[in-house]
N, C-alpha and C positions, 0 to 999 in steps of 0.2 A: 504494500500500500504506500501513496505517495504522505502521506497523514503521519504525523508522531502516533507511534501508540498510544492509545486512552487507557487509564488505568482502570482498568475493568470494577476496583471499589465502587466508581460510578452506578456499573451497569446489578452490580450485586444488592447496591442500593435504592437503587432503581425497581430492581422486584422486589425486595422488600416493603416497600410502601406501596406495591401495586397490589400485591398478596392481602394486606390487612384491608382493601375494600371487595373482596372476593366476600359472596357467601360460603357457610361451612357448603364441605362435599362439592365443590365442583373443581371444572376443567377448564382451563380455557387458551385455548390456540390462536398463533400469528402467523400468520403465512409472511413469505418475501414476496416483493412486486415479481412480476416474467420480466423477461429480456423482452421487448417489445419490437415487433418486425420493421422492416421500412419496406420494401417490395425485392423481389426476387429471393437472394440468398442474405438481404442486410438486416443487421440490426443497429437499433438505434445503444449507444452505451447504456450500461447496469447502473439503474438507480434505487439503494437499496426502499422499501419499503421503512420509513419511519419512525414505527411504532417498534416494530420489532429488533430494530436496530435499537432504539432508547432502551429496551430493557436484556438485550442480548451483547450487544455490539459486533455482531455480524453482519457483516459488509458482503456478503455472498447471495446468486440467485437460488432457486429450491433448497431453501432453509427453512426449515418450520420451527416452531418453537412452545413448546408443550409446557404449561405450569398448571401444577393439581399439588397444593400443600395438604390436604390429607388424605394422599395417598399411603395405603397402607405399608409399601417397599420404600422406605426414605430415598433410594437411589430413583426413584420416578417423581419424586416433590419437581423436579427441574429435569427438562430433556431438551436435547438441541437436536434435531434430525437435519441431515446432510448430505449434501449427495459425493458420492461414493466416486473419489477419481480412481482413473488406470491411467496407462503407459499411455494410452490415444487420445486422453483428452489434456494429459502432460504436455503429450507432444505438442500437439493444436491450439492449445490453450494456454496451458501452466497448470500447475498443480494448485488443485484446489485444497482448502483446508483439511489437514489432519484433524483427528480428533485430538489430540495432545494439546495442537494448536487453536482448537476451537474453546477448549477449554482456556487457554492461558489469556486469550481474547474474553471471554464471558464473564469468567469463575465458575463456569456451571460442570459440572464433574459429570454426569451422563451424556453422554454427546453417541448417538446410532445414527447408520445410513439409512435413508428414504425410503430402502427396502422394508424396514421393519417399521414403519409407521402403522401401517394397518395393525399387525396385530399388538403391538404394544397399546395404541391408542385405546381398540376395543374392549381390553383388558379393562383398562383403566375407565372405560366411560361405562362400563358396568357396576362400577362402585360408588360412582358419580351422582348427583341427582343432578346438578344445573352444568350448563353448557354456552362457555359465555363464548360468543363469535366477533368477529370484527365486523365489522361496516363504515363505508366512508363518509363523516355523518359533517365534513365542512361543511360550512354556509353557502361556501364558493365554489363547492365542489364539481365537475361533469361527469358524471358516473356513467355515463353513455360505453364505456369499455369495459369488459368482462374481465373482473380481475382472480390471482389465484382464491382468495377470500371469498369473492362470489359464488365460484366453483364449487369453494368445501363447503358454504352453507348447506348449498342443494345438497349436496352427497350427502351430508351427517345427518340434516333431518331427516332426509331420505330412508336411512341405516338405522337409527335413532329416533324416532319419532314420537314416544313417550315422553322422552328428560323435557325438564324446563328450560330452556332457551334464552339466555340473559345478553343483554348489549355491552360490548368492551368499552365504544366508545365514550358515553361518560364517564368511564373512569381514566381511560386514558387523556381525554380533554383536562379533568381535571390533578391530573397529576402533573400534567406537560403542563399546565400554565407556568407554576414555579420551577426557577430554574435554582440548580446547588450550585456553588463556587465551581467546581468541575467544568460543570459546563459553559459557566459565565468563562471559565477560563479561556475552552475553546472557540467558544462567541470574539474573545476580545481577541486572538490569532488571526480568524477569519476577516476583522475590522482591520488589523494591522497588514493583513495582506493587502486590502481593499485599496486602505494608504498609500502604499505605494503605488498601484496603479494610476489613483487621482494625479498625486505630484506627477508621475511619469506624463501624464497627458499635459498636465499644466506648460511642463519644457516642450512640446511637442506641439502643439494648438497652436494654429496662424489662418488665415483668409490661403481658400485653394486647396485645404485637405477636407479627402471627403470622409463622413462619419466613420465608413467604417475601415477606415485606416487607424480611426482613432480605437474604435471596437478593438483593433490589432493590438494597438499600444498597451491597452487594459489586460488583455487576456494573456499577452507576452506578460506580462508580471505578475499574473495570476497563477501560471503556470511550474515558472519557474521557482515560486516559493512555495511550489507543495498541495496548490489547489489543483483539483481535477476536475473543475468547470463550473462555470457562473452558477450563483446561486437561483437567478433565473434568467430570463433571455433578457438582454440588456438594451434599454431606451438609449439612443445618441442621435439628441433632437437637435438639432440648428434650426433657428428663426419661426419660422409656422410651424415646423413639424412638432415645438417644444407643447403647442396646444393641441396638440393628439395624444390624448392620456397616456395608451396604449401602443404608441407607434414603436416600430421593431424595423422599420426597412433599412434603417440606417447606410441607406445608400446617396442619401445627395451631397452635393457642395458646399462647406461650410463658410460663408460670406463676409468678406469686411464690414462690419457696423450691426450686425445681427449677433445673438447671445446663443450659447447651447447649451442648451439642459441636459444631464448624461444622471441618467439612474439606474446603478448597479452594484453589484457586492459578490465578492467570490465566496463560494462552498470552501470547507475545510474541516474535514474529518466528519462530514455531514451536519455540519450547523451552519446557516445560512449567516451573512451580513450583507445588511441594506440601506446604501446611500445614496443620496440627491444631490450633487450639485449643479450649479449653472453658474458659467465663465464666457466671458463678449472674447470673440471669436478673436480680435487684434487685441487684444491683451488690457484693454482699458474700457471701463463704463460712460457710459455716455449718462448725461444730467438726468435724464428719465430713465436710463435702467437702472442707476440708483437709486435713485427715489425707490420703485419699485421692488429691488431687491431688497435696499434697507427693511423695507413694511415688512416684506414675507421675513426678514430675518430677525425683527422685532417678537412678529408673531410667534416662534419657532423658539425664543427664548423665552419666551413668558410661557407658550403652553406646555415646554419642558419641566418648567419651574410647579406643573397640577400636576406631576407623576408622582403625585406620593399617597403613602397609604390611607384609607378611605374614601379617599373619590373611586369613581366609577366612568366609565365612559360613556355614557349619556350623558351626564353631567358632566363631564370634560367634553364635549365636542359642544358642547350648548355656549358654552363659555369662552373655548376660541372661535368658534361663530360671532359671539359678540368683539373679540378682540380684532377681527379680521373685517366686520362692518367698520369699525371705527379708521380703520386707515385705510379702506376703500373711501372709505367718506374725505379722506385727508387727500387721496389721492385724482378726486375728480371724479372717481370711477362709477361712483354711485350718490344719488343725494338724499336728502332726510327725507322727502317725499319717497322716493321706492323704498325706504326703509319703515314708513307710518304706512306704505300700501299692502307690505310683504305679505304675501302666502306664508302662515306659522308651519306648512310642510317644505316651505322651498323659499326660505330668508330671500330677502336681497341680495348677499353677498354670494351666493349660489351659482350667480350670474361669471364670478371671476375663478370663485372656490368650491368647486361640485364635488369632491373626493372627500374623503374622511384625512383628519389628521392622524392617525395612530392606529396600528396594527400589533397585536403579538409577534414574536420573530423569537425561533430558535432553531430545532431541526428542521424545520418548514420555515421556508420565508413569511407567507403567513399561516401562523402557527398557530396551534388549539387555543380556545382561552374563548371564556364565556362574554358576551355582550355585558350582560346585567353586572356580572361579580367584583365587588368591593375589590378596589387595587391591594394587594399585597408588598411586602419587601420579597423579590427575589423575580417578580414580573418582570419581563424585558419586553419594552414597547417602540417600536418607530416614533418620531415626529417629523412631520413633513406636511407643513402646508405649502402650498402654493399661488401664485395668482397667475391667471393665461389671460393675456387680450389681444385676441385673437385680432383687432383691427388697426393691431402697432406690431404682428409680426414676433410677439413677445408672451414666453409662459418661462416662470420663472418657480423653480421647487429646490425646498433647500430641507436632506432628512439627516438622520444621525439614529444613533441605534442607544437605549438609554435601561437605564439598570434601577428598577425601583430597591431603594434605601429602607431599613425601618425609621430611620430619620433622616432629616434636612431634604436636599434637592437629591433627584436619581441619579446613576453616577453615569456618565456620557462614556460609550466605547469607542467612539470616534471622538475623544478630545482633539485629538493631535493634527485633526486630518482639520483644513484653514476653511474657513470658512466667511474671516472679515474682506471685506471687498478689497481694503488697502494690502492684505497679505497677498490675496489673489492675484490681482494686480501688479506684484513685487515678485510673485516669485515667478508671474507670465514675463516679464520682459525682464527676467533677469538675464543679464549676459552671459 
């Protein structure tokens, strides 16, 4: 693996806390994502499934992962099944993991091949009453693809049809919210990779390079320190493209006097990091993309400064709402009239800031974590507001990845990465 090893205490503690929200007498299984086709004989790279990495740390495809804490044979509390190399898939491939090595990765001491799943399983779901399964229960999710966890619903209940049938999801939502030091550890590696890239483009940005040269620049530093690919497909917007929330073509010409917005974050050791910034393409702001950027970077420090515990995020997005009318209003953009007319479902400021400012982020870019639930110390949230106006050619987003504290302000994983206009500015035309 390109990744420092994770010290598997993580992943032991991990199921530990996943174990104490199980009911007595059940089972409950995690599949790996498949290798996912592209056409003919391609596949697209191995992305390990999520979940089962959190509480495994198996970075491999057809891996299952079996937990039943009272199981009557203590060596079946924890099972890792695997698929079983030889000499041809050494060859072709590389050798997959041992069991020696499955274990040193996990800490989970029974580790069997794939072959023996069936009847190990059936053994044990005999003794069983509840049968807790996965499902992909995001907000955001497209489920439209059959995945291996789809598969084994139908088969068990199929096989099984009696037990009671319990949902994983809640409780892995709720564990994945709070992140341990471990992970915050790896979070803040993933942002220090990121770093570099940012600077690296900062020396590299001029009028005449096209985005995804710049893409090139990022990914060249992403690589070479250990990451093995964006944490998701990366924005590199110049000028109009910056108010296409979603744009990805990152293929045009970036302009003297136009600004580009570039939001991305490399993977590392499967924990995401997720940044925004936005730099004027000849290395200097102009009197309105100041203005403009200062507002979103006002914004962005204040509603850093509500990440602490007991708020919630309805009531933090209500409140940089209000923060973000006030310097729309400052900026022309909007007047006290569309503000006394607003629709209470679609503010005034709607108009410039239609995204949400903050997200969960950890092994998933956006990562489990309840709408309604009271902030904790150990949440890791995005901030990232933005403003697009779309009729000056200018969208302007500035995020950072932040560490709720049980006191004071949350702790920023991207301190380091520049974000004042004058730094910007100093280290684009530095000699």
């Amino acid at each position: 693996m390109r990744y420092d090893k994770i010290d598997p205490k993580l992943f032991i503690e991990n199921r530990k806390r996943f174990v104490e929200r199980l009911k007595p007498s059940s089972v409950a299984v995690f599949n790996s994502n498949d290798i996912m086709p592209t056409s003919a004989d391609g596949t697209m790279p191995f992305i390990q499934h999520t979940d089962i990495f959190y509480l495994s740390g198996i970075d491999q495809e057809k891996s299952i992962l079996v937990i039943n804490p009272d199981a009557k044979d203590p060596a079946h509390r924890e099972i890792l099944f695997l698929i079983e190399t030889n000499d041809e898939i050494a060859i072709w491939e590389g050798a997959k993991l041992s069991k020696k090595q499955a274990t040193e990765v996990s800490g989970i001491e029974t580790v069997m091949w794939l072959s023996d799943f069936e009847t190990t399983f059936k053994s044990l779901v005999f003794d069983a009453e509840n049968i807790y399964l996965n499902t992909n229960e995001h907000l955001r999710a497209d489920t439209t693809v059959e995945t291996p966890d789809d598969r084994f619903r139908v088969t068990c209940k199929k096989q099984y049809p009696l037990h009671n049938y319990m949902r994983l999801a809640p409780i892995m939502h709720d564990l994945r919210t709070i992140k341990s030091q471990p992970e915050i550890d790896v979070m803040q590696k993933a942002c220090d990779i990121t770093e570099q890239g940012f600077r690296r483009v900062l020396a590299f940005t001029k009028p005449g390079v096209k985005e995804y040269e710049i893409e090139a620049e990022i990914t060249h530093e992403f690589v070479r320190n250990g990451s093995r690919r964006h944490a998701y497909t990366p924005i590199i917007a110049s000028g109009f493209n910056a108010c296409v929330l979603h744009y990805i073509d990152n293929d045009q010409v970036c302009k003297d006097g136009d600004l580009m917005l570039m939001d991305f974050g490399c993977e590392y050791g499967n924990y995401a990091s997720d940044l925004t910034r936005t730099i004027p393409v000849n290395g200097k702001f102009s009197e309105r993309q100041a203005a403009v950027y200062s507002a979103v970077l006002r914004v962005h420090k204040a509603a850093a400064k509500m990440l602490v515990p007991g708020n919630n995020l309805v009531d933090y997005h209500v409140e940089v709402g209000n923060l973000m009318t006030q310097e729309l209003l400052s900026l022309g953009l909007i007047t006290a009239d569309d503000v006394a007319n607003e629709d209470p479902k679609w503010p005034a400021y709607k108009k410039f800031f239609m995204h949400g400012t903050s997200h969960h982020i950890g092994v998933d870019v956006h990562d489990y974590g309840h709408r309604y639930k009271t902030f904790e110390a150990g949440m890791v949230f995005t901030v990232e507001p933005g403003i697009y106006i779309r009729e000056e050619n200018m969208g302007i987003r500035i995020e950072n990845d932040y560490v709720i504290q049980e006191t004071g302000e949350p702790f920023d994983l991207m301190r380091n990465i520049p974000f004042e206009i004058e730094e910007i500015e100093s280290l684009m035309n530095k000699a």
